[in-house]
C-alpha positions as CSV (number, residue, x, y, z in Angstrom):
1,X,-16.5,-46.8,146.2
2,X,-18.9,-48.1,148.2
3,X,-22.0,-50.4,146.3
4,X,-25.5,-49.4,146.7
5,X,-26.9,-51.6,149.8
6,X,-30.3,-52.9,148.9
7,X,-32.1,-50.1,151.0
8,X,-30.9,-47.4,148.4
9,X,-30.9,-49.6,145.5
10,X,-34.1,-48.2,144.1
11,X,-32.8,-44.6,144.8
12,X,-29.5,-45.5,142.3
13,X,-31.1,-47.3,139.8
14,X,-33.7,-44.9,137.7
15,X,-34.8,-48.0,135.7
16,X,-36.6,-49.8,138.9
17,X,-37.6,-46.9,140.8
18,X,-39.8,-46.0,137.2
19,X,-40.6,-50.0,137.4
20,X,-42.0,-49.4,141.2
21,X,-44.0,-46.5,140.0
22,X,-45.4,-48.4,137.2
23,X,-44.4,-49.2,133.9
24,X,-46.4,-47.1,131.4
25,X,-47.3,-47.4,127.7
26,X,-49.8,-50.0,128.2
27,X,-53.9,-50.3,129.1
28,X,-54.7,-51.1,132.5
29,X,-57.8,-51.4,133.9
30,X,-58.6,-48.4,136.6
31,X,-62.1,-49.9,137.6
32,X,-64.8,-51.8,137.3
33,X,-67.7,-50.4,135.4
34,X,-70.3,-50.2,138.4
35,X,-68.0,-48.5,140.3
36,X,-68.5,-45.1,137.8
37,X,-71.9,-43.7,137.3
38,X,-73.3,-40.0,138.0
39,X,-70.6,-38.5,140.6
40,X,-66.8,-37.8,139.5
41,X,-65.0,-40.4,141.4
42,X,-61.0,-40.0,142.7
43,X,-58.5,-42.3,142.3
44,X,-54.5,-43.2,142.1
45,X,-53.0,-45.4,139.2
46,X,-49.3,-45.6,138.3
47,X,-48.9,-42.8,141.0
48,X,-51.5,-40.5,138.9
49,X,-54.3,-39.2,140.7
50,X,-57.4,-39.3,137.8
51,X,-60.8,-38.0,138.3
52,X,-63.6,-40.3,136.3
53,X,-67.0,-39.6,135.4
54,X,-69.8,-40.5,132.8
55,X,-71.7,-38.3,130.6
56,X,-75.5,-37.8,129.4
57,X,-74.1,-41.0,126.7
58,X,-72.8,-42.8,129.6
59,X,-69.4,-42.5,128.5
60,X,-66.2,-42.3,130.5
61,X,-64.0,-39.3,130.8
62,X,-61.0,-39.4,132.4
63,X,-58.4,-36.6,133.6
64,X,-56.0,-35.5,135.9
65,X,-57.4,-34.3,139.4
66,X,-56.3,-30.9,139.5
67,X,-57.9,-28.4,138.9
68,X,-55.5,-25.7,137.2
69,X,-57.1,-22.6,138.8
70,X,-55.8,-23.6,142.2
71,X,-55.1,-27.7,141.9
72,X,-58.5,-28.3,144.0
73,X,-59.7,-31.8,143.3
74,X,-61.8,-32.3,140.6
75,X,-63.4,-35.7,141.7
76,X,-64.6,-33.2,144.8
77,X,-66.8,-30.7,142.1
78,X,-70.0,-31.8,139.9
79,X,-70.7,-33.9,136.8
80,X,-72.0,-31.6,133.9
81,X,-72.2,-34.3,131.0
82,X,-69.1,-33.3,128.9
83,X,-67.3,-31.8,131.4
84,X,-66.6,-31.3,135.0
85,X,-66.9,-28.5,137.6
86,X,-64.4,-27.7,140.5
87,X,-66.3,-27.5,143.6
88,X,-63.9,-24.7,145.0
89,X,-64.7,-21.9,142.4
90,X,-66.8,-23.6,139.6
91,X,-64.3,-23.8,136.7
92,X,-65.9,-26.2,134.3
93,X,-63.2,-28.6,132.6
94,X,-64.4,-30.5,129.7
95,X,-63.1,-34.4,129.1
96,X,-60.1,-33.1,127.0
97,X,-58.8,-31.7,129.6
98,X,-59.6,-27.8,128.2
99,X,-61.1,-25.3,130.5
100,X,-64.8,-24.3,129.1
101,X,-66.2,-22.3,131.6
102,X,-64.8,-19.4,134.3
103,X,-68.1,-18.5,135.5
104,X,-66.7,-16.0,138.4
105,X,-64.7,-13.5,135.8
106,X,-65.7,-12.5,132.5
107,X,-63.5,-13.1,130.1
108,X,-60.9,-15.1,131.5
109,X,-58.2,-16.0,129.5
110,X,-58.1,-19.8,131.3
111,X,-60.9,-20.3,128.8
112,X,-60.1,-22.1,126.1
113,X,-56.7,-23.3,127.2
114,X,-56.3,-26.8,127.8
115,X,-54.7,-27.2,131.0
116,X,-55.2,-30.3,132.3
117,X,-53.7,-33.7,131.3
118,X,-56.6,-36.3,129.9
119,X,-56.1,-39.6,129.4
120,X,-57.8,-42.0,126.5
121,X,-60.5,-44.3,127.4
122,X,-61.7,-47.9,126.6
123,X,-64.2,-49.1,128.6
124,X,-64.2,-53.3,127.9
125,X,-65.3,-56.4,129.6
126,X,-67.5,-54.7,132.7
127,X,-63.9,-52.6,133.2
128,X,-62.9,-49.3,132.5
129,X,-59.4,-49.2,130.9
130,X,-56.9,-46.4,130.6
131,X,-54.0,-45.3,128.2
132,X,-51.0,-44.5,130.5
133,X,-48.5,-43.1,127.4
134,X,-45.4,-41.2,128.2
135,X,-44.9,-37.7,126.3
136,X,-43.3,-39.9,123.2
137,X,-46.2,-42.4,123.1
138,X,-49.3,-40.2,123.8
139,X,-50.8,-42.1,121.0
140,X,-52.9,-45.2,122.5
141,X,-51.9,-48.7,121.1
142,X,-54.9,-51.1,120.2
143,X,-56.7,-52.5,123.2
144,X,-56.5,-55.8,122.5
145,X,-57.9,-58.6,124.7
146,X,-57.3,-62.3,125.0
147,X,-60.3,-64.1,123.3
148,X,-61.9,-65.3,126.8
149,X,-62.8,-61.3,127.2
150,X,-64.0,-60.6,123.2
151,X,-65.6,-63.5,122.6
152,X,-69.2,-64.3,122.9
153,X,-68.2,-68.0,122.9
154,X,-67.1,-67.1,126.5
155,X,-68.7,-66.3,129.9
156,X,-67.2,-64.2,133.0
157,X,-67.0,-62.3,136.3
158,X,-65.0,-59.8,136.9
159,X,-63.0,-59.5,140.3
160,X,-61.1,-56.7,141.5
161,X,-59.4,-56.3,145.0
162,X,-57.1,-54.1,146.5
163,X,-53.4,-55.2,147.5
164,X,-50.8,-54.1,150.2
165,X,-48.2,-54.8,147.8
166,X,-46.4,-53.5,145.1
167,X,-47.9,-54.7,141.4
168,X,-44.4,-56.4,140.7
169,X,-45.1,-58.9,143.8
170,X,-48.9,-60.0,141.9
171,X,-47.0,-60.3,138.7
172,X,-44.7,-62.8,140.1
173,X,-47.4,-64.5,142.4
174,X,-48.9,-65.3,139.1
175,X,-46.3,-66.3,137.1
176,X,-45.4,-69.3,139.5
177,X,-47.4,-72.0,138.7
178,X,-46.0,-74.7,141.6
179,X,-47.3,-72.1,144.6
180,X,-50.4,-73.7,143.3
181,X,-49.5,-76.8,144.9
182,X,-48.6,-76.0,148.5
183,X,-50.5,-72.4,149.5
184,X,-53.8,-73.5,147.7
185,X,-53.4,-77.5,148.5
186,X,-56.6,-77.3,150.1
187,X,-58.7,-75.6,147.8
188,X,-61.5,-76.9,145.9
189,X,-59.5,-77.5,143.2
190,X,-55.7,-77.4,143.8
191,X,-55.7,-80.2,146.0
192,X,-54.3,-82.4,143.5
193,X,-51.2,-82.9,141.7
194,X,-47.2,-83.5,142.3
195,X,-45.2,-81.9,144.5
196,X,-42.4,-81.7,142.5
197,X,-42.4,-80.4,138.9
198,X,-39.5,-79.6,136.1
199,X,-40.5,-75.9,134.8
200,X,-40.0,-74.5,130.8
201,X,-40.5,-71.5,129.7
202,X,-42.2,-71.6,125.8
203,X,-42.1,-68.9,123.4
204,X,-45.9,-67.5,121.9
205,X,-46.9,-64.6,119.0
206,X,-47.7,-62.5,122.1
207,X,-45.3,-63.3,124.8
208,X,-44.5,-66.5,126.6
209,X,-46.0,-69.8,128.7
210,X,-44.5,-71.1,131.5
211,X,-45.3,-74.4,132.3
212,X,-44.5,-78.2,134.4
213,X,-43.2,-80.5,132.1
214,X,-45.7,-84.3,132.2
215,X,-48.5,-82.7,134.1
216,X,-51.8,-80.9,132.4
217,X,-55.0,-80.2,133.9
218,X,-54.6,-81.3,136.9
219,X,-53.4,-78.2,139.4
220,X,-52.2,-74.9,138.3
221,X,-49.9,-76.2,135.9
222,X,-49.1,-73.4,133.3
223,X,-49.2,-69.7,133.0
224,X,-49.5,-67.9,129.8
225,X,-48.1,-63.8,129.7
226,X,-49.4,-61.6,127.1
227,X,-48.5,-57.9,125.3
228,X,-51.4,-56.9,122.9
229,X,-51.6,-53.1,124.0
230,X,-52.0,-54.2,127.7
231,X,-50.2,-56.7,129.9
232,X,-52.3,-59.4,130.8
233,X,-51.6,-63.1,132.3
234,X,-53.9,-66.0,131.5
235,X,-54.1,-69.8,133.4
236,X,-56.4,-72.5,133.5
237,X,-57.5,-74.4,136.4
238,X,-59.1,-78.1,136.3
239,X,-62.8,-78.5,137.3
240,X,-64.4,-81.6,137.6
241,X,-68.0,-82.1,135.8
242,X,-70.3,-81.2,139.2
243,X,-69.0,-77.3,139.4
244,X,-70.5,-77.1,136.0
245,X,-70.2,-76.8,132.4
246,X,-67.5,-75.6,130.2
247,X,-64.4,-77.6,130.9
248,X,-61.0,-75.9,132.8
249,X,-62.1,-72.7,134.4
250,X,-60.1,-69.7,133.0
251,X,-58.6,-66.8,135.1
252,X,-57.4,-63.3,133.0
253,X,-55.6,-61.6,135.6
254,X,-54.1,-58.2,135.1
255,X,-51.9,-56.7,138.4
256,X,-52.0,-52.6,138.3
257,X,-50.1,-50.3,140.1
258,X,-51.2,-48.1,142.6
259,X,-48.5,-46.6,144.1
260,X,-44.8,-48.1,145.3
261,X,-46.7,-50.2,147.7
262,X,-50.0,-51.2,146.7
263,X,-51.9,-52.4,143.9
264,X,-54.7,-53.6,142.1
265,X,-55.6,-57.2,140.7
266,X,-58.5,-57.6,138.2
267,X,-58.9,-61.6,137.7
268,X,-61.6,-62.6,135.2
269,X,-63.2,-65.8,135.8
270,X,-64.1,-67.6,132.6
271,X,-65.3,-70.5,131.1
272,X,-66.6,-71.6,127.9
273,X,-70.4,-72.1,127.6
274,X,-73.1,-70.6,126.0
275,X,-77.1,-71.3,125.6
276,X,-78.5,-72.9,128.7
277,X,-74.7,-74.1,130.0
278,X,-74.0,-70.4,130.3
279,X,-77.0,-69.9,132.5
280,X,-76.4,-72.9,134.3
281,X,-73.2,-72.1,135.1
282,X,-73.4,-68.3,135.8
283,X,-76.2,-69.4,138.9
284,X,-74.0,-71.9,140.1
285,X,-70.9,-69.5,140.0
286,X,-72.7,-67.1,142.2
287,X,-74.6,-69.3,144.5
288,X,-71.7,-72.0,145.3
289,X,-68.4,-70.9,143.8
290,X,-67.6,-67.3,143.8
291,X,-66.9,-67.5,148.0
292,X,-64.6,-70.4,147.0
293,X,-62.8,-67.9,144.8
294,X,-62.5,-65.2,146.6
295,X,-60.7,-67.7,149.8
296,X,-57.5,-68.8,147.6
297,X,-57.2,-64.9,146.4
298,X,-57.2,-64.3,149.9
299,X,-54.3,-66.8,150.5
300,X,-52.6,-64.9,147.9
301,X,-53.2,-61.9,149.6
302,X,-52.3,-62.5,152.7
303,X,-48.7,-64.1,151.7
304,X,-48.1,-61.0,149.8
305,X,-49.0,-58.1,152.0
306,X,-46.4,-60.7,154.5
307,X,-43.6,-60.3,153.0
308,X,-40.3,-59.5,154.6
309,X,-39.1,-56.0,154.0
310,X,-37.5,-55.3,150.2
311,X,-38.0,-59.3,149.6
312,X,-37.3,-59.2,146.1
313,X,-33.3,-57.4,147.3
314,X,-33.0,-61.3,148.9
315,X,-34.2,-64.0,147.4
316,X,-32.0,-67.4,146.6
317,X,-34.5,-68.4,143.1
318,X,-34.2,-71.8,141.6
319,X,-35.9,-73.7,138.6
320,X,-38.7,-73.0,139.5
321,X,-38.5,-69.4,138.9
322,X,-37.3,-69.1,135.8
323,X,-40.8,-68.1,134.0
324,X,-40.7,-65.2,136.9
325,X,-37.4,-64.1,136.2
326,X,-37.6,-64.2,132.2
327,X,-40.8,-61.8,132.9
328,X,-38.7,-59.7,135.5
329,X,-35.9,-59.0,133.1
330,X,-38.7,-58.2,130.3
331,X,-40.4,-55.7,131.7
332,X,-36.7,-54.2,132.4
333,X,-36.1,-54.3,128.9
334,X,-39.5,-52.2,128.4
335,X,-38.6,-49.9,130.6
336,X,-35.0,-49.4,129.3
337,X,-36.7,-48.7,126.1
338,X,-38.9,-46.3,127.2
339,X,-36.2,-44.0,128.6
340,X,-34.4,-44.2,125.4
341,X,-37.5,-43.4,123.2
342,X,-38.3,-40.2,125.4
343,X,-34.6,-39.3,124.7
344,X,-34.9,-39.3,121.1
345,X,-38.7,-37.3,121.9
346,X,-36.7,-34.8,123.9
347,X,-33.7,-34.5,121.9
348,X,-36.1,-34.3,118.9
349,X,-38.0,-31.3,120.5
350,X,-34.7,-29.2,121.2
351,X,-34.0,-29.9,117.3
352,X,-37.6,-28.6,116.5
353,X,-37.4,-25.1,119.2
354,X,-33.9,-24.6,117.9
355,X,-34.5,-22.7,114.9
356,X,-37.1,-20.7,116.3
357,X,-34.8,-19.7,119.3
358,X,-32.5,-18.4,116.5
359,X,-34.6,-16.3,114.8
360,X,-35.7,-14.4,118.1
361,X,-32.2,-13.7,118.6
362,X,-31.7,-12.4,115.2
């Protein structure tokens, strides 16, 4: 029997071609809250294409782009407050995803049906968040947030960008603290720091740190990984006192998939301050360090969208990784749990159809 070479290794294992895709059953943020106002808007997350739009309240609605007359985009038609018009024949499509409105036939029995997939919506932090549930967990966890996002104790700024990569490759660009060290060594605030570094891996009540051992605030020195209802990763880097008030300065990062080869990375900037300090800082963000920024994401980038074909099917990891690889086998875990719980949602389905099947046969 021949093994799978790492070319087809996605196409024999189901678990990491679902992982590509995107792993569901969380929040992620779909975009930033400017970037939805009057007109329904298009987009791809987890592979789904999802039409947005606001209504007279200003809220987000959220569905499937397809039209079920003929599967015309919906993000092409017109916002009508609680609902949405296809541009192709005018069916109207409220934000449940039922059709309200067949204004070329009378009668029509696609009223009333609901025919489209919706999808439930939080809108958080200046970002507009999604609930991407399998059938067996169509019900949305709590949205939960670290504190540096909820609390008022906290200032922020949201940045979004758009990766060549696949999500998994941000996730582990994050969780590895020492990269800090040597692709950001000339930043404005990674230039310091050893070289060298022993790595541990810590257990919290919402996931895991991973950190170097005898070294604090003084590079990128530890990354924390969090499950509250969405997947989030939190770090701190040191600032000294003339960038400002409000101590380390505090990234929330979340990586979302796209598709099998791109993504999206929502970092929030943060830092403790309020009163004047807040103000202080918030002009000083935009006017001096918010370029700064944006250059070592760009590093980050650019490595990524670099790397050599199916990287991850030929890698040689050491110490250095292990906070990468405990998060890699993790997110397996979900996703082997997943499949299992939509086995017991199918197989619990059959048992439910089953008697009803009988009786039309009687």
């Amino acid at each position: 029997m021949t093994s799978p070479t790492p070319e087809t290794a996605g196409a024999a294992d189901p678990i990491r071609t679902y992982l590509d895709r995107g792993l569901r059953n969380y929040w992620y943020p779909v975009a930033p809250s400017w970037q939805v106002s009057n007109a329904p808007i298009g987009i791809t997350r987890l592979g789904d294409q999802i039409v947005l739009w606001r209504d007279q309240q200003g809220h987000v609605h959220a569905l499937e782009d397809r039209c079920p007359h003929r599967g015309a985009r919906l993000s092409l038609g017109w916002n009508l407050g609680d609902r949405v018009a296809c541009w192709y024949h005018g069916i109207e499509v409220d934000g449940g995803g039922t059709v309200k409105n067949v204004p070329a036939v009378a009668a029509c029995p696609l009223e009333g049906q609901k025919c489209v997939k919706s999808y439930p919506v939080e809108e958080r932090a200046g970002a507009i968040f999604l609930w991407f549930g399998d059938d067996a967990h169509k019900e949305p966890a709590p949205l939960v947030l670290p504190e540096e996002l909820a609390s008022d104790e906290y200032s922020h700024f949201l940045c979004m960008s758009n990766w060549k990569c696949n999500y998994q490759y941000a996730i582990d660009n994050v969780m590895d603290p020492m990269h800090g060290a040597y692709l950001h060594a000339t930043s404005h605030s990674m230039a310091e720091g050893d070289k060298q570094a022993d790595m541990r891996v810590r257990k919290t009540d919402t996931g895991l740190v991973f950190e170097k051992t005898g070294q604090r605030d003084v590079n990128f020195d530890w990354v924390e990984l969090g499950e509250t209802g969405c997947l989030w990763m939190r770090l701190a880097i040191p600032y000294r006192r003339k960038f400002g008030p409000g101590g380390n300065f505090g990234i929330i990062g979340f990586a979302v998939p796209v598709d099998g080869d791109h993504c999206q990375v929502y970092f929030w900037r943060t830092r403790k301050v309020t009163g004047w300090q807040r103000d202080a800082w918030r002009f000083l963000y935009r006017n001096r360090l918010e370029g700064l920024h944006w250059a070592v994401l760009e590093q980050d980038r650019y490595v990524l969208e670099s790397m050599a074909p199916n990287a991850r099917d030929h890698e040689f990891l050491y110490q250095h990784d292990v906070g990468m690889t405990r998060v890699r086998r993790m997110l397996r875990q979900r996703a082997q749990q997943h499949f299992a719980d939509l086995d017991a949602w199918r197989a619990q389905q059959d048992a439910a159809a089953q008697p009803a099947a009988e009786q039309r046969h009687a």
